[in-house]
C-alpha positions as a Markdown table, in Angstrom:
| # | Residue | x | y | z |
|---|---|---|---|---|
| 1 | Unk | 0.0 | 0.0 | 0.0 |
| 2 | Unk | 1.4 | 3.9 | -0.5 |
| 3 | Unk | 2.2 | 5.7 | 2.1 |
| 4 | Unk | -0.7 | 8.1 | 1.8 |
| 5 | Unk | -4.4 | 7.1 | 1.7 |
| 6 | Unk | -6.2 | 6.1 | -2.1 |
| 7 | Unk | -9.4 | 5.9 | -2.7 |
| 8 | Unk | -10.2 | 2.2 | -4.2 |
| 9 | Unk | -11.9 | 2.0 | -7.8 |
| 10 | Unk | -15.4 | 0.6 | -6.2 |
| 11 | Unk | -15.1 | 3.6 | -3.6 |
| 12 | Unk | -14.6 | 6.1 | -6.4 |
| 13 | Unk | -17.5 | 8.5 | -7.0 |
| 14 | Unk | -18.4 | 11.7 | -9.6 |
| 15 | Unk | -15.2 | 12.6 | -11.6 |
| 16 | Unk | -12.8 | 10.3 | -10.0 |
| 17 | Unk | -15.2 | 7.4 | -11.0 |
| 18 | Unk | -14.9 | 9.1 | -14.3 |
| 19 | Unk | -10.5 | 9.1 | -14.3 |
| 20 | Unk | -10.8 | 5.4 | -13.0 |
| 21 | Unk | -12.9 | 4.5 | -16.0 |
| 22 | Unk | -10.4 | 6.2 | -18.4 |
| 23 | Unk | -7.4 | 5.3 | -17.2 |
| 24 | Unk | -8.1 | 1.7 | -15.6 |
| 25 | Unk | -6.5 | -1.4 | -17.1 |
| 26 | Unk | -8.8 | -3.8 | -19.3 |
| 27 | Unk | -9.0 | -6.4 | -16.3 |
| 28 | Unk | -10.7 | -3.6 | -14.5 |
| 29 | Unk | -7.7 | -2.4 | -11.9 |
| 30 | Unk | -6.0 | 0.9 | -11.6 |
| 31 | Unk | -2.4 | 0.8 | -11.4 |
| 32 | Unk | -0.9 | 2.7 | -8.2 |
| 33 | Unk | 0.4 | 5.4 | -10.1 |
| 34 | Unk | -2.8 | 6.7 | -11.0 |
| 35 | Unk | -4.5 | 6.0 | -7.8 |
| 36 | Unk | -1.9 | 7.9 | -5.5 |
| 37 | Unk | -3.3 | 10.8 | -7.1 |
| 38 | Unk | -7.3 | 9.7 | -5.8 |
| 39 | Unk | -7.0 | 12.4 | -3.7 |
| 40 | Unk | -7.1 | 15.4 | -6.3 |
| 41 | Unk | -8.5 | 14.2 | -9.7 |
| 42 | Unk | -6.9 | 17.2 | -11.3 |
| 43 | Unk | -3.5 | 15.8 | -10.2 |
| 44 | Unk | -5.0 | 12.5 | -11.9 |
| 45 | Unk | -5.8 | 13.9 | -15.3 |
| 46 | Unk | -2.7 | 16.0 | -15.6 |
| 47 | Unk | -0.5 | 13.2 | -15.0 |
| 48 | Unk | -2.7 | 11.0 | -17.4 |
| 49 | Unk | -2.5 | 13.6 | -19.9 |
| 50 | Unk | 1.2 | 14.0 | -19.6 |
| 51 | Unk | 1.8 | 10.0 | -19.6 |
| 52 | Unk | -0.1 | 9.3 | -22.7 |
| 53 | Unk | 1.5 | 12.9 | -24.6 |
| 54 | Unk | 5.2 | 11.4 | -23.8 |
| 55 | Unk | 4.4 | 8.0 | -24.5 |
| 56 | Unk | 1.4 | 7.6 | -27.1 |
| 57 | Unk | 1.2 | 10.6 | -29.3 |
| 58 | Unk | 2.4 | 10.8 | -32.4 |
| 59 | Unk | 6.0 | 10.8 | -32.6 |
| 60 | Unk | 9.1 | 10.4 | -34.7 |
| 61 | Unk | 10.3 | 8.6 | -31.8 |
| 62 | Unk | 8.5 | 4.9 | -32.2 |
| 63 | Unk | 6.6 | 3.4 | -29.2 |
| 64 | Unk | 9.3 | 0.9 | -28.4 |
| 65 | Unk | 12.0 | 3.6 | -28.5 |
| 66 | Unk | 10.0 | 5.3 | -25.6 |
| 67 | Unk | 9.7 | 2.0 | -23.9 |
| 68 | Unk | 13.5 | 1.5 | -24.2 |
| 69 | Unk | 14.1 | 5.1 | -23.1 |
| 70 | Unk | 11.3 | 4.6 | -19.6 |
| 71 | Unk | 13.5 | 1.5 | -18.9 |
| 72 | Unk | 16.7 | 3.0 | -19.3 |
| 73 | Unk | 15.6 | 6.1 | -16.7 |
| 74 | Unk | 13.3 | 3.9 | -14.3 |
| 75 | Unk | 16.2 | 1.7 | -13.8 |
| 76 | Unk | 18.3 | 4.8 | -13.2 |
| 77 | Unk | 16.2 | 6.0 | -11.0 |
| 78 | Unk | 16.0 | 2.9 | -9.1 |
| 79 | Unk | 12.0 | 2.7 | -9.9 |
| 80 | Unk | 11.5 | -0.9 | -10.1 |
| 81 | Unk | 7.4 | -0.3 | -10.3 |
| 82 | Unk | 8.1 | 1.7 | -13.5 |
| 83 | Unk | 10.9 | -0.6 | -15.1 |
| 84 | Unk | 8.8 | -3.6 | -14.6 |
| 85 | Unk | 5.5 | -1.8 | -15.9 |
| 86 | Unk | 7.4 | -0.8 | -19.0 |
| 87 | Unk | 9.9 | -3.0 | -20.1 |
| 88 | Unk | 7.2 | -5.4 | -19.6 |
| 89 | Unk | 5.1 | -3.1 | -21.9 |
| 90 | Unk | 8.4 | -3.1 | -24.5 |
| 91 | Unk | 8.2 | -6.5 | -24.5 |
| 92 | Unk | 4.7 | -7.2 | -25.5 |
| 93 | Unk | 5.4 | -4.4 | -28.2 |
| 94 | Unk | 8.6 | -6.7 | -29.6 |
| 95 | Unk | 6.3 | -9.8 | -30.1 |
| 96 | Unk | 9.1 | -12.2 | -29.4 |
| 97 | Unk | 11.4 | -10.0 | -31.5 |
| 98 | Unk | 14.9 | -9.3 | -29.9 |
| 99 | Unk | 13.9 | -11.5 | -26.7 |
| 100 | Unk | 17.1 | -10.5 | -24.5 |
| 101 | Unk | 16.8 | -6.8 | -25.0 |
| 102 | Unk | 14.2 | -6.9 | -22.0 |
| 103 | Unk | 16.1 | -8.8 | -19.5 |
| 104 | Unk | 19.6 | -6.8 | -20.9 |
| 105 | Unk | 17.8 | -3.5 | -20.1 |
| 106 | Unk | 16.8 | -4.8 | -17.0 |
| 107 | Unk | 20.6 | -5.5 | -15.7 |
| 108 | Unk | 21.5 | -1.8 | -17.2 |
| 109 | Unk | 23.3 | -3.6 | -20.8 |
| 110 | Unk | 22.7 | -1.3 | -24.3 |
| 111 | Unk | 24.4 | -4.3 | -25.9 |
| 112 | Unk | 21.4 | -4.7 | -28.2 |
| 113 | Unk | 20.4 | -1.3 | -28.6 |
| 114 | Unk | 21.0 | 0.0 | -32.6 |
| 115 | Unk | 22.9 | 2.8 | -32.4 |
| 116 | Unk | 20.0 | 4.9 | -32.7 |
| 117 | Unk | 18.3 | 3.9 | -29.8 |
| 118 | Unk | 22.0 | 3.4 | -28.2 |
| 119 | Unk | 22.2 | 7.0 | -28.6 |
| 120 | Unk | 19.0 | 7.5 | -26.6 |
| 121 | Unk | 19.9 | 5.4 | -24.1 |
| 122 | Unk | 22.9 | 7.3 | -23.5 |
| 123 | Unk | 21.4 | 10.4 | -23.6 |
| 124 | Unk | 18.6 | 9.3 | -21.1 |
| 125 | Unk | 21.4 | 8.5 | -18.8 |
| 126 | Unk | 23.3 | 11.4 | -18.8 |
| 127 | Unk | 20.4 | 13.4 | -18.9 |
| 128 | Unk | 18.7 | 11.5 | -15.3 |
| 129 | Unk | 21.5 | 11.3 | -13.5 |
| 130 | Unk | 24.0 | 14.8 | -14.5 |
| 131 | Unk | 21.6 | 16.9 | -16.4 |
| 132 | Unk | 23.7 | 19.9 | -16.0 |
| 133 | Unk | 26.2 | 18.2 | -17.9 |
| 134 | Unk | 24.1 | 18.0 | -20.7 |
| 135 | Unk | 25.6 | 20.0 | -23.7 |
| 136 | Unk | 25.4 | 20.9 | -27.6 |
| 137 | Unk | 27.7 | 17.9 | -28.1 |
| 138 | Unk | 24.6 | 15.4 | -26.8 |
| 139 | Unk | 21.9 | 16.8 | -29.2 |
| 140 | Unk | 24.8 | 16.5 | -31.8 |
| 141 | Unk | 25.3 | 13.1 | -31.3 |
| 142 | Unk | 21.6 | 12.3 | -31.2 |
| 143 | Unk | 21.0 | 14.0 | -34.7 |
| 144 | Unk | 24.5 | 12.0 | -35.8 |
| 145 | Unk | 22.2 | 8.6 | -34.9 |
| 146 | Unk | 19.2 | 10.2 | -36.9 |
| 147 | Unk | 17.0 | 11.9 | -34.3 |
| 148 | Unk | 16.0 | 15.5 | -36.5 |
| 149 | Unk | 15.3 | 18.2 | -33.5 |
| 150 | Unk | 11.3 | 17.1 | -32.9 |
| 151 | Unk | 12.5 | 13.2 | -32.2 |
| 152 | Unk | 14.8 | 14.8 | -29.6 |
| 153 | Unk | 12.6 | 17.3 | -28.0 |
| 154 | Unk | 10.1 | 14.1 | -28.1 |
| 155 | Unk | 12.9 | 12.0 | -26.1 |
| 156 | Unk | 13.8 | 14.9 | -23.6 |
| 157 | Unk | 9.9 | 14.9 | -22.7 |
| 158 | Unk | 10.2 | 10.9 | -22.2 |
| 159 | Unk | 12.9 | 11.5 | -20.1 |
| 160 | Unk | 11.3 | 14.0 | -18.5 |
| 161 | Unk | 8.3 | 12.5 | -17.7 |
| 162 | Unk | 10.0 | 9.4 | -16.6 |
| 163 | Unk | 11.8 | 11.5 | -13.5 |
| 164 | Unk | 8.6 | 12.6 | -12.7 |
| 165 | Unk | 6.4 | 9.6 | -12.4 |
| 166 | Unk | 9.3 | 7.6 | -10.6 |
| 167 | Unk | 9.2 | 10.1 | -8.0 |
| 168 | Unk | 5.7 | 10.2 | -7.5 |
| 169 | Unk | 6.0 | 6.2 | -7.6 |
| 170 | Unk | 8.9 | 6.2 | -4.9 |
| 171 | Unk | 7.9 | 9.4 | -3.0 |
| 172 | Unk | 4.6 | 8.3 | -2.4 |
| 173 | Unk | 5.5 | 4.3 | -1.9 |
| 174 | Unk | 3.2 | 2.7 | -4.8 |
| 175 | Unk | 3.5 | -1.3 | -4.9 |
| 176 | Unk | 4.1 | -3.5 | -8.0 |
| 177 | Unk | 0.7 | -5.1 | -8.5 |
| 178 | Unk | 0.8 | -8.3 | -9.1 |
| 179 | Unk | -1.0 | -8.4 | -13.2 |
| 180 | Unk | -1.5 | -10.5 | -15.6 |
| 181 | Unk | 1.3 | -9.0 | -18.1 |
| 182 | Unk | -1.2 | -10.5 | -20.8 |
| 183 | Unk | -4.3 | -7.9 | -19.3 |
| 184 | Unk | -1.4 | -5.0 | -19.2 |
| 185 | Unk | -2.0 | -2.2 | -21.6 |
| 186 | Unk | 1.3 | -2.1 | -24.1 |
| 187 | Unk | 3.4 | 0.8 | -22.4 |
| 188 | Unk | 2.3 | -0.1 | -19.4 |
């Protein structure tokens, strides 16, 4: 349980029912890092509304580039919630396609990263753990691997959002459910 009070999905009334509905996994649960924020539905929707603008709008980054990139900074960030969550969601996305890229992101390998999405990873490093060390040289180096500037203002909002839901998710104590990975939604 998190270390603040949630209000459960069968407790939920008016427009928290409503943000339950909407964001709620197709087995009818709400993961944690949604319900933390029970307590003020406009803290809901905003982080609903950023989750799904990082990791679902249209992009030139592909879905599982932001799933690599939510891995690489969750297990920076020592969020094992969001790593499992999403390179679980990376993996249903792969469909049995490059089946030891989950487990090597898992251990903190790029091994079987292209160098495209190497030079994501390495940026999401760098950017989560020094970002004042961040410099013209690392946007250079992304466009070098293909990124034009939208992919990589695209990837810094990943990144971005990824530092901010793992501290809601650690700050605020939210457990791994136990799921069905087959019943969670692909990205998690």
């Amino acid at each position: 349980m998190a270390y603040i009070q949630m209000i459960e999905r069968d407790e939920a009334q008016g427009d928290l029912k409503s943000w339950y509905d909407k964001v709620g996994n197709p087995d009818g649960t709400v993961d944690e890092v949604m319900k933390v924020h029970s307590l003020n539905v406009d803290s809901l929707r905003t982080h609903f509304e950023l989750y799904v603008s990082a990791c679902h709008k249209p992009s030139p980054l592909s879905r599982v580039e932001r799933e690599i990139v939510a891995s690489v900074v969750s297990r920076i960030n020592g969020c094992r919630y969001c790593m499992v969550h999403h390179s679980t969601g990376l993996d249903r996305l792969l469909r049995g396609e490059r089946p030891d890229l989950v487990g090597q992101l898992r251990e903190g390998i790029h091994t079987g990263l292209s160098e495209r999405e190497r030079a994501m990873a390495n940026y999401a490093a760098k950017l989560a753990l020094t970002p004042d060390d961040i410099t013209s040289d690392d946007t250079d180096a992304l466009r070098q691997a293909g990124l034009d500037d939208r992919a990589i203002l695209d990837l810094a909002q990943v990144i971005a959002y990824f530092a901010y839901a793992n501290r809601i998710v650690l700050g605020l104590g939210c457990e791994l459910e136990s799921f069905d990975v087959g019943q969670l939604p692909v990205g998690g």
